[in-house]
N, C-alpha and C positions, 0 to 999 in steps of 0.2 A: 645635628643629625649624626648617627653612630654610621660609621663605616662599615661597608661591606666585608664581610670575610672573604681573606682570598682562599680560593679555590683550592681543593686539596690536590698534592701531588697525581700527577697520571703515572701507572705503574704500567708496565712492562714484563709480561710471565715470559722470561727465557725455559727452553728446556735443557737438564742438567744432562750429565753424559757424551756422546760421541757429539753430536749434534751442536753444541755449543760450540765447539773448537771449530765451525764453519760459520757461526753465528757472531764472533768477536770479530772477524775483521771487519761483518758489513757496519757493526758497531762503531768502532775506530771511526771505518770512514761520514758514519752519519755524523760524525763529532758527540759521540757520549762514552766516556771514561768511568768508570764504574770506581766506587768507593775499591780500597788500597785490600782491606780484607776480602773483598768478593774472589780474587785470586788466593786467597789462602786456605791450600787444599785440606789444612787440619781443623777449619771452623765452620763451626755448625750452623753458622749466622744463615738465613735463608732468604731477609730480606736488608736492600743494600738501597746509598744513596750513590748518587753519579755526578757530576761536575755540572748539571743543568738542574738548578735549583729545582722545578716543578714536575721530574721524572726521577721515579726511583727505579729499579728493579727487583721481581724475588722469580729465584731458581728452583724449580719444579720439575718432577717428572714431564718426562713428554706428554706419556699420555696424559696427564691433565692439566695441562696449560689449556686446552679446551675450555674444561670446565671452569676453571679460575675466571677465565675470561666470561664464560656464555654467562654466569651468575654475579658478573660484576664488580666480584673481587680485585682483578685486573682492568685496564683497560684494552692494553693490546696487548699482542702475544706474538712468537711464532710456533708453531705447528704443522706438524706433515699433512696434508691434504686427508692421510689415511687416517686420521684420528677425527677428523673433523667431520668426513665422511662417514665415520664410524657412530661420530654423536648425533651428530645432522640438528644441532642447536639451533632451531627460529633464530636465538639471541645473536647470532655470530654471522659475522662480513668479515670475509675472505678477499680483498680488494687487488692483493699485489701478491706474485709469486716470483720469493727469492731468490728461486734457481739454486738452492743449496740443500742435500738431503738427499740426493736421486739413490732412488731405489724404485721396485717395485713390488706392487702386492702379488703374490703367486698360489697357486694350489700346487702342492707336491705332494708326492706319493714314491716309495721304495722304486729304485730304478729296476726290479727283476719282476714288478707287477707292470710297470709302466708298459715295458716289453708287451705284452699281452693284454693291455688293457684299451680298450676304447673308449673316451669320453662320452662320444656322441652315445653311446648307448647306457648312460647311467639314467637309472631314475629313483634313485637314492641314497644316500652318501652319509657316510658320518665322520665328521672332521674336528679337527682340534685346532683351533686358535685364539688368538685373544682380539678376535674382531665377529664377536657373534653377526650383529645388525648386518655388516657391510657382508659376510659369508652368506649370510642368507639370504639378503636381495638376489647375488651374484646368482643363487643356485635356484632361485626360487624365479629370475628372467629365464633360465634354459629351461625351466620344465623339470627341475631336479627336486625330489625335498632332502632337506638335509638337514640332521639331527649333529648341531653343533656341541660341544665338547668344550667349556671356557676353559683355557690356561692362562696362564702368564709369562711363563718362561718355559723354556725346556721342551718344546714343543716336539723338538725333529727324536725324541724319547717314544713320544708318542704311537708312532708304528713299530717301533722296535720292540718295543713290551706291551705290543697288543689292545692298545685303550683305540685303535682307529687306526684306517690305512691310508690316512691323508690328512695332510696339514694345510692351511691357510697364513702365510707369515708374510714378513718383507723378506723379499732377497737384494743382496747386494752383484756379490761378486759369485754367487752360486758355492763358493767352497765350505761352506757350513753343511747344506745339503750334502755335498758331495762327499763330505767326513764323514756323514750318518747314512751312506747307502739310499739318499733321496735325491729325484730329479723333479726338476719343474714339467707338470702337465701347461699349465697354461696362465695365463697374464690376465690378472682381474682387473688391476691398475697401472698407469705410472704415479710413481710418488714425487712429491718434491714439498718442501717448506715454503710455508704461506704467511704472510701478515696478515693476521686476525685483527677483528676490531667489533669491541659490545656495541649493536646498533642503539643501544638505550642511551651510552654516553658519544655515540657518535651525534644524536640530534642535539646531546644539550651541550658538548664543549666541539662541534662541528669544527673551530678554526684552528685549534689545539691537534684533533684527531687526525684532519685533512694534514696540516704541517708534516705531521709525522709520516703519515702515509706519502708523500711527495718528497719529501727526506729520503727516505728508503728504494719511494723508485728512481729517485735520481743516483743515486748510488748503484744500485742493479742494474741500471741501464750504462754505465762506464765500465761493468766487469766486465 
């Protein structure tokens, strides 16, 4: 009788940038040590082994650790609720929220229209963000329509040189806005980072995907 193949590694879609430097220590503490070059800021390397034979990881954009994950590429992931939200993936289970990432989603506009502008009485709006879907439910539950504007970056440009007089972004700390002559009208979200998981490989490696996910909240839950 030929032996089974073992099971290929479960991968892991980290997001690259700010995000990750809150995403290493809950790593440390789940016990996974990532290969020697994944800290080496001059290589291009994107995906990496770890010190647990059957987990690798690869380093992606935030926004699409989503997708990585919803198509299978990945197994699990972490991600902001606002991306997830944004893709609204069938394929994707959001089981655990890490508590790492807080921000929230905001609509801003120039603080010298804010002065004189009232929400309640919009019933049309054209906005710039890189969250069409999630802007548009938000404006399309008030009774708004709203003719979104996709960016990517550079957004709080956007009222300043006349492309729209309000944005949709994360805020942090508010001082970005506050650089660009923009204040927050209102709070569409809280944000924070979430353990994702493909429901396709959660039915068929269940005891693999559950470990991991219990891994994670035992860790969360000591922070």
């Amino acid at each position: 009788m030929t032996a089974a193949a073992p099971p290929e590694a479960l991968v892991l879609a980290l997001p690259k940038g700010r995000l990750l430097e809150e995403v290493m220590p809950l790593l440390a503490k789940a016990g996974i040590a990532p290969e020697a070059s994944f800290h080496d800021e001059t290589s291009r390397q994107l995906h990496f082994q770890t010190n647990i034979p059957n987990l690798s990881l690869i380093r992606v954009r935030a926004f699409d650790v989503a997708t990585f994950v919803a198509f299978g590429a990945a197994h699990l992931g972490v991600a902001g609720n606002d991306v997830v939200m944004e893709f609204d993936y069938p394929e994707l289970y959001a089981p655990l929220d890490l508590r790492i990432g807080k921000c929230r989603l905001s609509v801003a506009e120039p603080a010298d229209l804010m002065a004189k502008d009232d929400p309640a009485r919009w019933s049309h709006v054209r906005v710039a963000s890189k969250y069409p879907n999630l802007t548009s439910r938000h404006f399309a539950a008030r009774g708004v329509q709203a003719e979104c504007v996709s960016l990517s970056g550079a957004l709080e440009l956007a009222p300043k040189l006349g492309l729209c007089s309000r944005i949709v972004d994360l805020v942090s700390s508010g001082a970005t806005l506050r650089a660009n002559g923009l204040a927050e009208v209102e709070v569409i979200a809280e944000i924070t980072s979430r353990l994702i998981v493909n429901r396709a490989a959660l039915k068929t490696r269940p005891e693999e995907i559950n470990g991991w996910v219990e891994r994670f909240r035992g860790v969360v839950g000591k922070m």
